[in-house]
Biotite code that builds the C-alpha atoms (Angstrom):
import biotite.structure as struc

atoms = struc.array([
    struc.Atom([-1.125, -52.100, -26.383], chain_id="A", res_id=1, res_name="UNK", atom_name="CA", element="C"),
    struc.Atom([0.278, -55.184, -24.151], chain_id="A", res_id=2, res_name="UNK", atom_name="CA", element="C"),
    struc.Atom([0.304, -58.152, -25.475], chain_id="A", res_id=3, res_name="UNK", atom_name="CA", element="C"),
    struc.Atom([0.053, -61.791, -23.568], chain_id="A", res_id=4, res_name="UNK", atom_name="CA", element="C"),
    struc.Atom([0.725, -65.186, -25.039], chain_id="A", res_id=5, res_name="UNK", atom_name="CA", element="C"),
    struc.Atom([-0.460, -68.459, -22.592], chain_id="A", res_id=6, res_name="UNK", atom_name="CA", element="C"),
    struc.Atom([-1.216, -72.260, -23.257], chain_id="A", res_id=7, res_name="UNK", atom_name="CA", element="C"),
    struc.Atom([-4.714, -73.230, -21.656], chain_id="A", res_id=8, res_name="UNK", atom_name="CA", element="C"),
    struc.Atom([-4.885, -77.582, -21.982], chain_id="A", res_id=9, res_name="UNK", atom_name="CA", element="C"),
    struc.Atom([-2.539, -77.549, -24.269], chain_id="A", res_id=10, res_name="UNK", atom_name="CA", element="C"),
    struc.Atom([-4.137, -75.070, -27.118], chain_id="A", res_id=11, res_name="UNK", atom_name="CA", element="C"),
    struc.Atom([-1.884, -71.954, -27.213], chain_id="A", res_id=12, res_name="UNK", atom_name="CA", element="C"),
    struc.Atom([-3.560, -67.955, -27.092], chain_id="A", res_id=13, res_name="UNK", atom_name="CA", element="C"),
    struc.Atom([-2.230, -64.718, -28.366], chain_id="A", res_id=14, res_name="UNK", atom_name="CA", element="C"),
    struc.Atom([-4.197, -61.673, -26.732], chain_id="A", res_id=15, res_name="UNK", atom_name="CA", element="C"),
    struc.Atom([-3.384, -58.325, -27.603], chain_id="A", res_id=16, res_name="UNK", atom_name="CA", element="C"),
    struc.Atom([-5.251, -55.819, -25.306], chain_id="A", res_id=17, res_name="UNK", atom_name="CA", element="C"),
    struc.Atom([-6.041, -52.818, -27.687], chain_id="A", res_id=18, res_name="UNK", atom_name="CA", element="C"),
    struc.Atom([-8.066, -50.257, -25.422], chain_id="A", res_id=19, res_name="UNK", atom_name="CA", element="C"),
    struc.Atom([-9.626, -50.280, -22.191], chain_id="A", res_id=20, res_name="UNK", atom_name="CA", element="C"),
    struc.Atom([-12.067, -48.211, -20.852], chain_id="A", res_id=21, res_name="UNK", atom_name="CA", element="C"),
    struc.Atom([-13.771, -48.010, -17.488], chain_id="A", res_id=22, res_name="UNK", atom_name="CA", element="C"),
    struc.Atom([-15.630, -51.629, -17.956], chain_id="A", res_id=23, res_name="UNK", atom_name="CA", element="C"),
    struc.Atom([-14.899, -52.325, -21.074], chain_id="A", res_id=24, res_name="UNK", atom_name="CA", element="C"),
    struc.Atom([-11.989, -53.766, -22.932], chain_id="A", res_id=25, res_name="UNK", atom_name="CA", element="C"),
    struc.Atom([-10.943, -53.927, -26.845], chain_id="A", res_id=26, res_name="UNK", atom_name="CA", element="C"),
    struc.Atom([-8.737, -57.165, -27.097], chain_id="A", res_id=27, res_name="UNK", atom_name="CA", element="C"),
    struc.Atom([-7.398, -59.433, -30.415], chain_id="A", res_id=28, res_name="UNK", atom_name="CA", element="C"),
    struc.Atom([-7.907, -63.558, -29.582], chain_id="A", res_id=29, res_name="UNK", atom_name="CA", element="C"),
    struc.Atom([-5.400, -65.160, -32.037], chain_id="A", res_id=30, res_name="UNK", atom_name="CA", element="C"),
    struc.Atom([-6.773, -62.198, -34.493], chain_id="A", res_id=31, res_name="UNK", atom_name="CA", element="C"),
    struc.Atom([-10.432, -62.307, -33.572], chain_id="A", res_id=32, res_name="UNK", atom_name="CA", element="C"),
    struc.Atom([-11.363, -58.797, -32.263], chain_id="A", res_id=33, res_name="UNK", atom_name="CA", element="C"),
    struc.Atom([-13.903, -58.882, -28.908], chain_id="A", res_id=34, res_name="UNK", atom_name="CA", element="C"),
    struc.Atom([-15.454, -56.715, -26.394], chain_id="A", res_id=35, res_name="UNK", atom_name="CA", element="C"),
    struc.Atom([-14.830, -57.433, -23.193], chain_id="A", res_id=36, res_name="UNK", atom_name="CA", element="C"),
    struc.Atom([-17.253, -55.907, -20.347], chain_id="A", res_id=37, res_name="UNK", atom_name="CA", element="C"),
    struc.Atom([-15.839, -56.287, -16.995], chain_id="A", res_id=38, res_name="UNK", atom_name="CA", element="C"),
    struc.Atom([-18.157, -56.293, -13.840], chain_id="A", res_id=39, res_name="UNK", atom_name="CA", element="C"),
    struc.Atom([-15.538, -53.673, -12.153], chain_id="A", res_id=40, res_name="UNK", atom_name="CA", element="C"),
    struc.Atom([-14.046, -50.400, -13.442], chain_id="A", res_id=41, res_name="UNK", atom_name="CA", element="C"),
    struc.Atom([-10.004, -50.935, -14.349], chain_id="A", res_id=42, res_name="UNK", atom_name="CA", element="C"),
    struc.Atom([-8.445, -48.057, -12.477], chain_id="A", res_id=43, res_name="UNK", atom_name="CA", element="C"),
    struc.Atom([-5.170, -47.085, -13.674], chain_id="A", res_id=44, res_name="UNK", atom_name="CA", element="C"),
    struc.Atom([-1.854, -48.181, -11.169], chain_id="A", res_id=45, res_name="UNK", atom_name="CA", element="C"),
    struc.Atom([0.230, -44.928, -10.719], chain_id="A", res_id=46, res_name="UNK", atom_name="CA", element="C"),
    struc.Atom([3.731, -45.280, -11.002], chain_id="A", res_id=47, res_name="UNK", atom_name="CA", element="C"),
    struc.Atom([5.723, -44.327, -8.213], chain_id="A", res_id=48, res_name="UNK", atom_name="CA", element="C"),
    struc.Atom([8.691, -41.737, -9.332], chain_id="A", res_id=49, res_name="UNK", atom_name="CA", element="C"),
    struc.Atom([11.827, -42.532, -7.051], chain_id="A", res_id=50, res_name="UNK", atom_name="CA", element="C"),
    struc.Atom([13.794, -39.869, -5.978], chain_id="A", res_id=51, res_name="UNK", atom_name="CA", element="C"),
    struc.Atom([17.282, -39.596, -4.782], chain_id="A", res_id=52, res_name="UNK", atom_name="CA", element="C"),
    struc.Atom([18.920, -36.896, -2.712], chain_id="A", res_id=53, res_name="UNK", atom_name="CA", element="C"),
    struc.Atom([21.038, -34.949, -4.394], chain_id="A", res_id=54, res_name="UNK", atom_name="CA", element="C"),
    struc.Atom([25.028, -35.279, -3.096], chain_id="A", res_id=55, res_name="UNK", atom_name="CA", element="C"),
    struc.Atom([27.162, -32.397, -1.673], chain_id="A", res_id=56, res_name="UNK", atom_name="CA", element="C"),
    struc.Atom([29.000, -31.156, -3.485], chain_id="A", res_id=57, res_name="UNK", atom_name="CA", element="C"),
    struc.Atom([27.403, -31.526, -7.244], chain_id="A", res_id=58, res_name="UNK", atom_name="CA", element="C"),
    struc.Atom([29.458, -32.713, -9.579], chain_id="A", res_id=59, res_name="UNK", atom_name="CA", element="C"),
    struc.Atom([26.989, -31.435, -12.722], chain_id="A", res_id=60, res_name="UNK", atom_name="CA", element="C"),
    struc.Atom([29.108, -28.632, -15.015], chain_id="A", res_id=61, res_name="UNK", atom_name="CA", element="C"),
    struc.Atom([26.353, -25.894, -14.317], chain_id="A", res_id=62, res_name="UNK", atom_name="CA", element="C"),
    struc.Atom([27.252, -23.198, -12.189], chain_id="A", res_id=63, res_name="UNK", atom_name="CA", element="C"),
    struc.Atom([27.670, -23.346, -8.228], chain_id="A", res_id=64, res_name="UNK", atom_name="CA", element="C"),
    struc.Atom([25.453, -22.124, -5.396], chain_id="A", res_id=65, res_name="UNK", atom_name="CA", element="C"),
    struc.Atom([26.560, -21.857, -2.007], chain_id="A", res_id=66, res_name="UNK", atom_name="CA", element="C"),
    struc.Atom([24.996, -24.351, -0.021], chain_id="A", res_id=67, res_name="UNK", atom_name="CA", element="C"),
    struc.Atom([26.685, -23.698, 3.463], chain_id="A", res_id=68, res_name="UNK", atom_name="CA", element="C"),
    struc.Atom([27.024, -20.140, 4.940], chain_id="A", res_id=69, res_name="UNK", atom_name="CA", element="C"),
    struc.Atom([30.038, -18.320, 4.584], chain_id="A", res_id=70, res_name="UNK", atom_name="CA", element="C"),
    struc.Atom([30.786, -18.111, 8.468], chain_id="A", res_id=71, res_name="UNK", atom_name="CA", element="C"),
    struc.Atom([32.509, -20.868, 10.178], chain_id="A", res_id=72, res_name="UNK", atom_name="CA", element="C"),
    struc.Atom([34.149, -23.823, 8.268], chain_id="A", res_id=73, res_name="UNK", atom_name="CA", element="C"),
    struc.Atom([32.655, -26.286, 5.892], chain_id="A", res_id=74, res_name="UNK", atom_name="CA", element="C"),
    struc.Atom([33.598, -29.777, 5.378], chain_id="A", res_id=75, res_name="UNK", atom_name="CA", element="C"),
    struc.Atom([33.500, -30.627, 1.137], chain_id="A", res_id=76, res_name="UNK", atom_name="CA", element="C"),
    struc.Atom([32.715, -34.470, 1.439], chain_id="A", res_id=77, res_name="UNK", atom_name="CA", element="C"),
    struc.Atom([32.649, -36.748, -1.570], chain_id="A", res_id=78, res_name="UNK", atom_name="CA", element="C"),
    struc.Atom([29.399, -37.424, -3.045], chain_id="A", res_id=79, res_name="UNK", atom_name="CA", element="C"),
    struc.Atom([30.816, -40.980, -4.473], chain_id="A", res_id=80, res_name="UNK", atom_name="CA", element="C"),
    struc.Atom([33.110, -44.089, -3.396], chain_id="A", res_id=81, res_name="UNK", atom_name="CA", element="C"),
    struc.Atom([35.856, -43.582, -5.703], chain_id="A", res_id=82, res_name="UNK", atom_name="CA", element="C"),
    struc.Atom([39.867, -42.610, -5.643], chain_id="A", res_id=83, res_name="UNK", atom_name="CA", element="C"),
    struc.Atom([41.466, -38.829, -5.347], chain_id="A", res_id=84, res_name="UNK", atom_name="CA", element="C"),
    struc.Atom([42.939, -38.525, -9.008], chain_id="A", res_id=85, res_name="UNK", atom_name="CA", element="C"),
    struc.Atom([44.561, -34.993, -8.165], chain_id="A", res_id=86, res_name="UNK", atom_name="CA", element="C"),
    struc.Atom([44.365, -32.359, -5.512], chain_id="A", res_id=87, res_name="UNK", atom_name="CA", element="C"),
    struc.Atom([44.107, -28.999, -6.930], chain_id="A", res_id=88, res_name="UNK", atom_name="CA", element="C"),
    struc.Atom([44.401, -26.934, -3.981], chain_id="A", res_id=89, res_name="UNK", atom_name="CA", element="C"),
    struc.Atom([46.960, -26.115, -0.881], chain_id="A", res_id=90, res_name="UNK", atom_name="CA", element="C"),
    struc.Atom([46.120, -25.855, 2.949], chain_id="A", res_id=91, res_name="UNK", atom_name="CA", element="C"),
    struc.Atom([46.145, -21.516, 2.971], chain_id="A", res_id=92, res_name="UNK", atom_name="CA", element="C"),
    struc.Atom([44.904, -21.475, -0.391], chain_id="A", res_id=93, res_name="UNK", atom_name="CA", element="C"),
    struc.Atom([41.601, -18.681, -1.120], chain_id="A", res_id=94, res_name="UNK", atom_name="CA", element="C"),
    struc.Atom([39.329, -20.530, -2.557], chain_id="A", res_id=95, res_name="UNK", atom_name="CA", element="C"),
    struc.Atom([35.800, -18.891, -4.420], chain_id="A", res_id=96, res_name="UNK", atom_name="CA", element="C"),
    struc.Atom([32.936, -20.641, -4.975], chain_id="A", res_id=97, res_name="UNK", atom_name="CA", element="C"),
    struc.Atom([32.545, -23.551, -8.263], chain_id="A", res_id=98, res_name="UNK", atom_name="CA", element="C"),
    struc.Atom([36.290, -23.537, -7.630], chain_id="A", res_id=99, res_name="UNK", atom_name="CA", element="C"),
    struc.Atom([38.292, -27.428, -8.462], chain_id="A", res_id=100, res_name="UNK", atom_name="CA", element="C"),
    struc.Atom([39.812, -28.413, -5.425], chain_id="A", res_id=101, res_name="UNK", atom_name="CA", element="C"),
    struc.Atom([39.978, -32.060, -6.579], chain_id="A", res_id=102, res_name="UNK", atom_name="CA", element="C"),
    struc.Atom([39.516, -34.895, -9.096], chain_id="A", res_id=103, res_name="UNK", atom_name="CA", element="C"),
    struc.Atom([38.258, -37.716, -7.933], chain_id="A", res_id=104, res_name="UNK", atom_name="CA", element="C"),
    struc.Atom([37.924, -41.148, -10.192], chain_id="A", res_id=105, res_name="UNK", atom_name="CA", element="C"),
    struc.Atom([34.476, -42.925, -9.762], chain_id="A", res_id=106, res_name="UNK", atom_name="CA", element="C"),
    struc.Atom([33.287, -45.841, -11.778], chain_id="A", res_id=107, res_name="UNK", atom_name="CA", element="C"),
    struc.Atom([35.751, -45.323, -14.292], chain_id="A", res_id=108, res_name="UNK", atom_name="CA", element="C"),
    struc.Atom([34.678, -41.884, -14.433], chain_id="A", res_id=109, res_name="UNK", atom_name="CA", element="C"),
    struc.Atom([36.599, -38.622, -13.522], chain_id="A", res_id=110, res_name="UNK", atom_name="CA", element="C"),
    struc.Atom([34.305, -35.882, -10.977], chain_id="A", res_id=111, res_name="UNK", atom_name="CA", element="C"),
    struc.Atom([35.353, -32.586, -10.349], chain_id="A", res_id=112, res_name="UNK", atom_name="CA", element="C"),
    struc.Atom([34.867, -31.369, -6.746], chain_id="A", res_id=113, res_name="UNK", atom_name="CA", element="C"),
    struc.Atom([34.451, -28.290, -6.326], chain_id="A", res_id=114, res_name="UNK", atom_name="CA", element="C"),
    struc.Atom([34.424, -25.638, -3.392], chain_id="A", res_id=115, res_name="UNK", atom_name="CA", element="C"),
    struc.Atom([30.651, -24.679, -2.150], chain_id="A", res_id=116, res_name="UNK", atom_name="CA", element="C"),
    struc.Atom([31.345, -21.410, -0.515], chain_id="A", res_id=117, res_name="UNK", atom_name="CA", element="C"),
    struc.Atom([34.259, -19.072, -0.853], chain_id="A", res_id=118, res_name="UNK", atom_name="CA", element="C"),
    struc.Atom([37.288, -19.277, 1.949], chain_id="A", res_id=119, res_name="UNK", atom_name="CA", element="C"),
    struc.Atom([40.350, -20.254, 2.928], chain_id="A", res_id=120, res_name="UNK", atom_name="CA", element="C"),
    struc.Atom([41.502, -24.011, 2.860], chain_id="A", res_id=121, res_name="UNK", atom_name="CA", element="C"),
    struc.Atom([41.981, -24.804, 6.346], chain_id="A", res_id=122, res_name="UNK", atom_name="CA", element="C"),
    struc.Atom([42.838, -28.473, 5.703], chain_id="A", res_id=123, res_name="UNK", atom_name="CA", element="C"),
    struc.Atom([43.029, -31.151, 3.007], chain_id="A", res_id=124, res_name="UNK", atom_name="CA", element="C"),
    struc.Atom([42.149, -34.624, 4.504], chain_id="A", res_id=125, res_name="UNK", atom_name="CA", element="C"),
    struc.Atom([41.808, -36.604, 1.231], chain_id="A", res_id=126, res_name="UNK", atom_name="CA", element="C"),
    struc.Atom([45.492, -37.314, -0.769], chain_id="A", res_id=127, res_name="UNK", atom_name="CA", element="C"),
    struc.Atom([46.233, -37.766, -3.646], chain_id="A", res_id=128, res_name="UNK", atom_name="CA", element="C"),
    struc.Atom([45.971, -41.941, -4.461], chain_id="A", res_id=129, res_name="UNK", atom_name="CA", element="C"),
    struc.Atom([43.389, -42.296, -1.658], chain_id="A", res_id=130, res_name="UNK", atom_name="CA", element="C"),
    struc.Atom([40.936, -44.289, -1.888], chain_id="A", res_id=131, res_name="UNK", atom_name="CA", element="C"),
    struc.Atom([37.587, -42.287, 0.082], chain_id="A", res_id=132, res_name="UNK", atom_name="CA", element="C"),
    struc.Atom([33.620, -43.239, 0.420], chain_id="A", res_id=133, res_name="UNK", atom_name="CA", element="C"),
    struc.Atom([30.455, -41.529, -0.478], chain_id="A", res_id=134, res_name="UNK", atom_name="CA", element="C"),
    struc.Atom([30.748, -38.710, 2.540], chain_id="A", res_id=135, res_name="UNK", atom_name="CA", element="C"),
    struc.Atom([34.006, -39.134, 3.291], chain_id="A", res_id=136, res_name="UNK", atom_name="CA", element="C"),
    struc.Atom([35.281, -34.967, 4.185], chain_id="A", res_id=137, res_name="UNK", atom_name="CA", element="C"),
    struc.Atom([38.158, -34.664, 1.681], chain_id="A", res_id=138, res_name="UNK", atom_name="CA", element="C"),
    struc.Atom([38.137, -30.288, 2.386], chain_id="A", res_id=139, res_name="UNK", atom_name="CA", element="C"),
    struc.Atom([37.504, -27.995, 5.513], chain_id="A", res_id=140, res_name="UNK", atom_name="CA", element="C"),
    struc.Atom([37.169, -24.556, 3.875], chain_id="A", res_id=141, res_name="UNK", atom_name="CA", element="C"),
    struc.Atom([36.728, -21.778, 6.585], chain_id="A", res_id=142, res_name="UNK", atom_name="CA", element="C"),
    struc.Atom([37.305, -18.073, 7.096], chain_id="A", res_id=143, res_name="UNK", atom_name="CA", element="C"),
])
């Protein structure tokens, strides 16, 4: 039910709109039900959903995926602006998949990063105090 309250010459109007139904519409005037027949059909406006992309690496607590193949080297970026809270991890370090490599602070928020593949740490390029931004690489894990 939506309800609409407007002056018209000065004399002020309540309408609630009750139902409506293809050409026809069940309102309250200042608490006098009416039928209202339209001369077009009321279609319905769809809502449009918005959807974001979803960051590399997640920070969600469910269990990790790999999303990068395990050949080569991968670059862990962070998926938020935000400052490097702690660096668990060492440049030689083997590192498995859902592993923390970091904590990083984020809207007054702590995020744990963790590794999307299993490897070695070949470098660390975020420190510890940093300040990085959404994308920044912070990890190259490789082979």
């Amino acid at each position: 039910m939506k309800s609409y309250k407007f002056k018209i010459n000065g004399t002020s109007y309540s309408v609630n709109i009750n139902n409506v139904e293809k050409q026809s519409v069940e309102l309250e005037l200042n608490g006098t039900p009416y039928v209202v027949e339209l001369d077009k059909e009321v279609r319905q406006t769809k809502t449009p959903k918005l959807v974001r992309s979803v960051a590399v690496p997640s920070t969600d607590s469910t269990p990790q995926t790999a999303k990068t193949s395990s050949f080569g080297s991968s670059a862990i970026k962070s998926p938020l602006p935000g400052t490097v809270l702690d660096v668990f991890v060492n440049v030689g370090d083997k590192v498995s998949l859902g592993q923390k490599v970091m904590l990083l602070e984020a809207m007054k928020m702590e995020n744990v990063i963790e590794s999307d593949q299993n490897g070695v740490v070949k470098e660390i390029q975020a420190r510890k105090g940093d300040s990085v931004m959404e994308g920044s690489v912070l990890v190259i894990i490789g082979d």
